[in-house]
MIMAR-703383 format. One line per 5 residues: number of its first residue (from 1); their letters; for each residue x, y, z of C-alpha. Coordinates in nm, 4 decimals, padded with zeros to 6 digits. Each point is the difference from the previous one (the first is absolute). Last residue first. Layout:
BEGIN
NUM	A	X Y Z  ...
This chain:
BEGIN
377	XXXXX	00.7388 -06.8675 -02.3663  00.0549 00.3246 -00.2455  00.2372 00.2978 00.1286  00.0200 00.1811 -00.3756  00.2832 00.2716 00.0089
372	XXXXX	00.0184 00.2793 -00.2306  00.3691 00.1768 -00.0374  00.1217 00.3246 00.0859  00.3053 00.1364 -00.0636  00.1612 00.3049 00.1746
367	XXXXX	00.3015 00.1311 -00.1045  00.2117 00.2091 00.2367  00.3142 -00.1339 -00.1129  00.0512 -00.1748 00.3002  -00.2800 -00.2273 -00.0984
362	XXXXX	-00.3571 00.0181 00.1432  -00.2128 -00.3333 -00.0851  -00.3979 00.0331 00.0801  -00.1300 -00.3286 -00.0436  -00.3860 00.0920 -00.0733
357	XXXXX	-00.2796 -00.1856 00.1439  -00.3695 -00.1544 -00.1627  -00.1676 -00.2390 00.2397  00.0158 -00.2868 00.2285  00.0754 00.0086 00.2987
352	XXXXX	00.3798 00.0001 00.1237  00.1627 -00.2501 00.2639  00.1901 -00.2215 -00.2684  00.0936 00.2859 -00.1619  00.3830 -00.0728 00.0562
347	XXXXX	00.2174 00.1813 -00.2299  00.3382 -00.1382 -00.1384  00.2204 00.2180 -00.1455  00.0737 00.1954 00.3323  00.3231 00.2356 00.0041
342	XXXXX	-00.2068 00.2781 00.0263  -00.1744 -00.1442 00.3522  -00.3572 -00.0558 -00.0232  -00.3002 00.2069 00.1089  -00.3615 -00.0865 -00.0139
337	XXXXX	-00.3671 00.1494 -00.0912  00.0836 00.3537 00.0065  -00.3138 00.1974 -00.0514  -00.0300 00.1933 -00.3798  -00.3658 -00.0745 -00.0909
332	XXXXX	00.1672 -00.2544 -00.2628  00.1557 -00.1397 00.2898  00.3498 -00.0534 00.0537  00.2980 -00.2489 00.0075  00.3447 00.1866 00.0576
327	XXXXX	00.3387 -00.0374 -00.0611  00.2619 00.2818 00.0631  00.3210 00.0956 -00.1242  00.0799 -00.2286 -00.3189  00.3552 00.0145 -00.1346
322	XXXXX	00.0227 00.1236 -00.3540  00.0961 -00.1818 -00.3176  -00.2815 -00.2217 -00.0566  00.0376 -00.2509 -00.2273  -00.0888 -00.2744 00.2092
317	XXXXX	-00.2219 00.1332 00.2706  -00.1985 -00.3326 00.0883  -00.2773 00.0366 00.2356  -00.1568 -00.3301 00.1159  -00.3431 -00.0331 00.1940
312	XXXXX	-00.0947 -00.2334 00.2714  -00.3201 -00.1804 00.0933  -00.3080 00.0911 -00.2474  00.1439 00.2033 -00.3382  -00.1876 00.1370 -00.2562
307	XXXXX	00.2879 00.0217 -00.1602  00.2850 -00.2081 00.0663  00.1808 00.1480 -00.0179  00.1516 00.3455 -00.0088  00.2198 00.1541 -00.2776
302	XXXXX	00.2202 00.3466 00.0229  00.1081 00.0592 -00.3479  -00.2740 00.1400 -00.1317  -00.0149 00.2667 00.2335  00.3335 00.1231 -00.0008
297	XXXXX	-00.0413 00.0164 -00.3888  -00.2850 00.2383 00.0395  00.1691 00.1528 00.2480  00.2912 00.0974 -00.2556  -00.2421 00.0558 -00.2458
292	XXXXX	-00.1730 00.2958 00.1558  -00.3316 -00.0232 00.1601  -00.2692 00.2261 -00.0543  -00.1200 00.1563 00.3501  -00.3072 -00.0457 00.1408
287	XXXXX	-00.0886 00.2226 00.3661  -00.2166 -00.0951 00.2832  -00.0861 00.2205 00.3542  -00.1384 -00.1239 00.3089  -00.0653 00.1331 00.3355
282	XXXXX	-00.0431 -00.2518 00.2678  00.1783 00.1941 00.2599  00.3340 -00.2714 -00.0297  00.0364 00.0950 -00.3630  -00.1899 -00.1752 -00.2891
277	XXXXX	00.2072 -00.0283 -00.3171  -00.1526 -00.1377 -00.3492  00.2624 -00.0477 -00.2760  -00.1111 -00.1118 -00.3332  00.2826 -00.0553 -00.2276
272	XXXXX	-00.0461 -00.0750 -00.3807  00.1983 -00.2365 -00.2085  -00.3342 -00.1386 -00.1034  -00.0702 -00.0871 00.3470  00.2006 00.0697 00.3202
267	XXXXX	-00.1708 00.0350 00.3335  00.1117 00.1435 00.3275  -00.0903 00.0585 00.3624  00.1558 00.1976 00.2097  -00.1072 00.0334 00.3871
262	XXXXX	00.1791 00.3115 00.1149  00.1395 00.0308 00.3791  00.0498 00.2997 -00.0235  -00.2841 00.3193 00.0074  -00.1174 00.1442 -00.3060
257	XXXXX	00.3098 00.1699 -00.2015  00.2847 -00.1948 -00.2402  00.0257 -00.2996 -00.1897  00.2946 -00.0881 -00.1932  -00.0016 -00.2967 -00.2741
252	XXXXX	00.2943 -00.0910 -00.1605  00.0183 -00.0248 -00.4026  00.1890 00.2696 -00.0665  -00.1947 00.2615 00.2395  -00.3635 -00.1945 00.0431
247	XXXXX	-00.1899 00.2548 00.2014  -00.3298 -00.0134 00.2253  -00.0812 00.3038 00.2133  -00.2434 -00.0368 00.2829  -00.1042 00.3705 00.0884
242	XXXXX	00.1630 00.1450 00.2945  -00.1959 -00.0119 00.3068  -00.2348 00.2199 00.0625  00.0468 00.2920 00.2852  -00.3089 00.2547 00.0715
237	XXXXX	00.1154 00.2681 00.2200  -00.1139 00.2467 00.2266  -00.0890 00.3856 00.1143  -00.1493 00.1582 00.2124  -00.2190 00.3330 -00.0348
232	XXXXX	-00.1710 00.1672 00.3433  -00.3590 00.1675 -00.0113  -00.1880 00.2012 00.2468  -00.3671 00.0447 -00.1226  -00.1652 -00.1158 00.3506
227	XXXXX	-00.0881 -00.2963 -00.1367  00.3363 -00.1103 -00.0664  00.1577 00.0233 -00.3006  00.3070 -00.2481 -00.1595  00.1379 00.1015 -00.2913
222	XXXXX	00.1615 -00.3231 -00.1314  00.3483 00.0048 -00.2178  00.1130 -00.2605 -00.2567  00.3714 -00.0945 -00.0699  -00.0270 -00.3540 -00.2803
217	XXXXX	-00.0608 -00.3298 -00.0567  -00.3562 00.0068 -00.1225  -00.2523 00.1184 00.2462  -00.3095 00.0353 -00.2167  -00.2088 00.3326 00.0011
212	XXXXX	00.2523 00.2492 00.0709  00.0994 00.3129 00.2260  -00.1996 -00.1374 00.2976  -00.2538 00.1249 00.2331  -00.0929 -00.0526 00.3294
207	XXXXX	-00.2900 00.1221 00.2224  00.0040 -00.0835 00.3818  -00.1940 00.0076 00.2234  00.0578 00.1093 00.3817  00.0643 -00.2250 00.2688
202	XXXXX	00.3704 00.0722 00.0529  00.3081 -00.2182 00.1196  00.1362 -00.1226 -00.3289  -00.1494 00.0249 -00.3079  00.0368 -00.3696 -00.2030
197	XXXXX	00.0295 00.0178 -00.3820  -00.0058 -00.3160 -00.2154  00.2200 00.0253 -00.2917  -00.0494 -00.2617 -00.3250  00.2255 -00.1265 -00.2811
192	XXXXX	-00.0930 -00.0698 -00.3503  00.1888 -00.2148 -00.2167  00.1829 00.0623 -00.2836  00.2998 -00.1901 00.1452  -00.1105 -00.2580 00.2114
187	XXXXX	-00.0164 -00.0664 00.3554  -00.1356 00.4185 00.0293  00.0438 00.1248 00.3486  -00.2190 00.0326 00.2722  00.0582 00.3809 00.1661
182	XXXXX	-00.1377 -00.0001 00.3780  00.0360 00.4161 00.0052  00.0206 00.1199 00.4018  -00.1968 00.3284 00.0443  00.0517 00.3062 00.2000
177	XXXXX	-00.2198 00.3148 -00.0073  00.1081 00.2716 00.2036  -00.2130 00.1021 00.3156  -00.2472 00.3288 -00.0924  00.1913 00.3051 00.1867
172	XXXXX	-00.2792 00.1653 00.2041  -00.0045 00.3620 00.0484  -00.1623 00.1359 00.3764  -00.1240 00.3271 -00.1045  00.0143 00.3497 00.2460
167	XXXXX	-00.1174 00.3277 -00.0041  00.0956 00.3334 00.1816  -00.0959 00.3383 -00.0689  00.1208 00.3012 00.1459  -00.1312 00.3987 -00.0148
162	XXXXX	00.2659 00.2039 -00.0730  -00.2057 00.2843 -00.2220  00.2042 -00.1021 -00.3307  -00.0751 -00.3788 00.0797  00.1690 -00.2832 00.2008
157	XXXXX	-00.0432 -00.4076 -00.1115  00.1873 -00.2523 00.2741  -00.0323 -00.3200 -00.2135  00.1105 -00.3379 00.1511  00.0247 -00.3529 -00.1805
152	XXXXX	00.0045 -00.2798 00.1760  00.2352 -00.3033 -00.1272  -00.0129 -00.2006 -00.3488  00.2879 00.0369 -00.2108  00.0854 00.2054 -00.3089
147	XXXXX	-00.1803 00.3157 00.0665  -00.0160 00.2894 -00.1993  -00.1101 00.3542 00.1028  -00.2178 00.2913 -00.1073  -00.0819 00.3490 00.1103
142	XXXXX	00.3738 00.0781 00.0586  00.2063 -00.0156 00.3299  00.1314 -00.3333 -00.0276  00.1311 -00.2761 00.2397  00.0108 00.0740 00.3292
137	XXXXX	00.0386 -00.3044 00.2153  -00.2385 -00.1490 00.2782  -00.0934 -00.2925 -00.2373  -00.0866 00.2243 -00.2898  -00.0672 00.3557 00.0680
132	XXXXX	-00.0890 00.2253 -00.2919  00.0115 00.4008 00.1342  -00.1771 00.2639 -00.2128  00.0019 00.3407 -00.0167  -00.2144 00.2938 -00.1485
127	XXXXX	-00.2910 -00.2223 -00.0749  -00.2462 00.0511 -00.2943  00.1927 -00.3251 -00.1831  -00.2881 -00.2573 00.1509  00.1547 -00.3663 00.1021
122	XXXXX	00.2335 -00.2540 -00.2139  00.0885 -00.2959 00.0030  00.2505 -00.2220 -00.2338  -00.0148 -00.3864 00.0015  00.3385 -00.1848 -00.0497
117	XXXXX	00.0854 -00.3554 -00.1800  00.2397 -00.2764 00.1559  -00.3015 -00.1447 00.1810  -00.3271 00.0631 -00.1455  -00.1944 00.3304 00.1646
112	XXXXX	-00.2691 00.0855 00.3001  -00.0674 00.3986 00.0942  -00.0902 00.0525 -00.3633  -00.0163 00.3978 -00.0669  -00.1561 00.3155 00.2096
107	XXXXX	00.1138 00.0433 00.3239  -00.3329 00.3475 00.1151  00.0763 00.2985 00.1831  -00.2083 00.1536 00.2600  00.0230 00.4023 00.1278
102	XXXXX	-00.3424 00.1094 00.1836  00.0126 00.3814 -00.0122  -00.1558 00.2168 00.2409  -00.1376 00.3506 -00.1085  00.0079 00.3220 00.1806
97	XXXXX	-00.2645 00.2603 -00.1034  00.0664 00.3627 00.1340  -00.2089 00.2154 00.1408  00.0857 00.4130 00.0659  -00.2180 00.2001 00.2621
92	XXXXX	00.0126 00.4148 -00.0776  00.2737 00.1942 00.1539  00.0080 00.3013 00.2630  00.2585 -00.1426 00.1972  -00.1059 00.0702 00.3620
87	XXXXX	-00.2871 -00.2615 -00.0535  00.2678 -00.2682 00.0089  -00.0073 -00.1866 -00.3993  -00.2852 -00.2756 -00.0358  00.1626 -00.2366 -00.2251
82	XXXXX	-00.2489 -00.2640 -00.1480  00.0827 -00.3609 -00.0793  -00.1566 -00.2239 -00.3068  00.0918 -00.3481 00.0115  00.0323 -00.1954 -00.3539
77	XXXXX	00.0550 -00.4070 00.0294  00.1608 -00.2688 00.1678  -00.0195 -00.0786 00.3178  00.2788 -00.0535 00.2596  00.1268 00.3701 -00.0399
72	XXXXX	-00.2896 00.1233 00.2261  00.0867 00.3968 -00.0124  00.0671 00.1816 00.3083  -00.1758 00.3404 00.1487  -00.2937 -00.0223 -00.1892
67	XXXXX	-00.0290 00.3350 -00.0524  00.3483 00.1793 00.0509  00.0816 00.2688 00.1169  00.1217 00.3646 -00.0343  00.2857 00.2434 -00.0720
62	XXXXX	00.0337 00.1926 -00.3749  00.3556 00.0389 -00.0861  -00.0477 -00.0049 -00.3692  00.1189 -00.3691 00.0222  -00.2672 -00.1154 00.2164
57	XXXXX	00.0629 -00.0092 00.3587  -00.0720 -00.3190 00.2310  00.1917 -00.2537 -00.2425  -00.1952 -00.3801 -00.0867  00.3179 -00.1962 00.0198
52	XXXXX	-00.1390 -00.2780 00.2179  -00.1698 -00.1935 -00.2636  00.1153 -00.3777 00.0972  00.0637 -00.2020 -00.1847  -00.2287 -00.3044 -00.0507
47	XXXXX	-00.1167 00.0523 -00.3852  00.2539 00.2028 -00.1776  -00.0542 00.4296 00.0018  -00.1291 00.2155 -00.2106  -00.0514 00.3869 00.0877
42	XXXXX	00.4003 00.0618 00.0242  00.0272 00.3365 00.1358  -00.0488 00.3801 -00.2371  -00.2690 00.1789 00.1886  -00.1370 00.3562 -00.0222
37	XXXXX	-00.2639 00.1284 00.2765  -00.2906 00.2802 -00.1426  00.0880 00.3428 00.0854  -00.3589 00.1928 00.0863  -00.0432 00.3377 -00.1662
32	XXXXX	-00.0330 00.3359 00.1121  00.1500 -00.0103 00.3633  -00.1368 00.2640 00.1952  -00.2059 -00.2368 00.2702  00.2396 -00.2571 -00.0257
27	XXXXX	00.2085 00.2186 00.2919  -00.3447 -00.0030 00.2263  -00.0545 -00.3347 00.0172  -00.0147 -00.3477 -00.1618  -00.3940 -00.0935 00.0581
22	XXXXX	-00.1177 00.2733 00.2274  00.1960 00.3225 -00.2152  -00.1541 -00.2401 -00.3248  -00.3776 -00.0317 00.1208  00.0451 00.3669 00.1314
17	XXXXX	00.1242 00.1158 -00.3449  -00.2868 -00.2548 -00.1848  -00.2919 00.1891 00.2025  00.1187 00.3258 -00.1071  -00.0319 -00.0982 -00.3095
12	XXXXX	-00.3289 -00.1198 00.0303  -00.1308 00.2875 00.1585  00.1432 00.2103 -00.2796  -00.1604 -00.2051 -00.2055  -00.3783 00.0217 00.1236
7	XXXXX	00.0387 00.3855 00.0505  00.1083 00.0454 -00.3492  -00.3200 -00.2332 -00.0952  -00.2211 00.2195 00.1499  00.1133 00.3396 -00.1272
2	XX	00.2176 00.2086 00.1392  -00.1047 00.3868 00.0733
């Protein structure tokens, strides 16, 4: 006789055949174990395609449905799906989790650069391909670029699973600097000139720095930056005149440099010369120079009188063997006071003050003599 609890199960097994011969039918009714469906499509997919590829047999041949019916490729995120094979198969449900992908890509780098530099840029290396567009041209297919001009920059950005990713950068090219240099130069040699800088046609400030601390004749170069850390370099020059050089070359005195006319003014005692020579720019320069015995016997025969003098003043050059060039009166500050005629030997001072003067006599031979004159009235 069966116990209780045999009679219990065998009910319940037979209640599980009937459940099963209702559910799927008689031909599931001898199967011994359930097939479960195998699948082996894509299960991610890129934000906004469509998932239409979802197959209605599983790849062991197992027919069914799907549960939802569609996936919602406009969100992101994990959906789970069930597949509920025909009841004729015999198969246990199968789920399967689909996930949509959001793809973005980010221009890294400096979209705004000087003039006459570049600025590289660069975006995430986890793509499989990548298309730089610059001003509706192809221009690289690597994960960085360089751009030399300003423009819009395009980036079309595709990874391993196909999904695309576009991004775009306006760069701006910074405007060149340009500057005009005022340079003032030096009157005199060993002076100091100056350079005023004017930008032209920006508002930005400017920093400027020079390779020197004095400008001296000379090359310099100024870095100019703007506040936007572009920089330019110009360069200019400093121009001096040439020193005032005196020289007595056998007895004739050559002066060279400054700026012509010269203003000369000299002064003999003790048999020595004292020159003083102030070019037209002001700038002065002196020199002494031992005389030799030749001038010194120039100069002793050349007589003026009288002296001090008040109307009219007489030169006599007896003795003198060389023809006089020029003949001058002068200042002791070096202006001209009055000019006569070489051949003159009598001087009217009737019309200068009174003062101190030197007759400045320039013979052919290049000697210069000098002699105090006294204007008394």
């Amino acid at each position: 006789a069966e116990t209780y609890d045999e009679t219990k199960a065998r009910k319940i097994e037979q209640a599980l055949s009937d459940i099963i011969i209702l559910y799927y039918g008689s031909d599931c009714f001898e199967v011994e174990e359930f097939l479960s469906p195998q699948f082996t499509f894509p299960t991610q997919y890129c934000k906004s395609n469509e998932v239409n590829l979802l197959p209605s047999s599983s790849d062991n041949g197992i027919t069914g449905s799907w549960v939802p019916g569609e996936v919602d490729a406009s969100e992101v995120g994990q959906f789970e799906l069930s597949f509920v094979p025909d009841l004729d198969q015999c198969a246990n449900e199968s789920s399967v989790i689909i996930e949509i992908f959001e793809t973005t890509t980010n221009i890294v780098g400096v979209a705004s650069f000087c003039s006459g530099f570049t600025t590289t840029l660069s975006t995430e290396e986890n793509f499989a391909s990548y298309t730089w567009i610059f001003d509706g041209l192809a221009i690289s297919e690597s994960a960085e670029v360089e751009i030399s001009q300003g423009g819009m920059l395009n980036l079309i950005a595709t990874d391993s699973l196909g999904c695309i990713s576009e991004g775009e950068i306006l760069i701006m090219e910074n405007e060149s600097i340009d500057i005009s240099i005022e340079v003032t130069q030096p009157i005199c040699h060993g002076d100091y000139g100056s350079a005023l800088f004017v930008p032209s046609g920006s508002e930005l400030d400017y920093n400027y720095s020079i390779n020197g601390d004095s400008l001296l004749s000379g090359i310099y170069n100024v870095v100019v930056t703007d506040s936007l850390g572009c920089f330019e370099t110009f360069d200019f020059e400093v121009v001096a005149p040439a020193p005032i050089v005196i020289e007595l070359v056998n007895n004739q005195l050559i002066v060279t440099g400054g700026l012509e006319p010269y203003n000369i003014t000299t002064i003999n005692s003790d048999n020595v010369l004292y020159i003083s020579v102030i070019d037209s720019n002001g700038c002065e320069s002196t020199a002494e120079f031992i005389l030799s015995s030749l001038h010194e016997e120039i100069y002793e025969s050349v007589r003026i009188f009288p002296n001090p003098a008040t109307e009219l003043l007489y030169l006599d050059l007896t003795g003198v063997n060389s023809k006089m060039e020029s003949l001058r009166l002068v200042s002791f500050e070096g202006k001209l006071i009055r000019e006569y005629d070489k051949g003159d030997s009598v001087l009217d001072v009737s019309q200068v003050e009174n003062g101190v003067y030197a007759l400045q006599i320039l013979f052919e031979n290049g000697m210069l003599v000098n002699k105090k004159v006294l204007v008394v009235r």
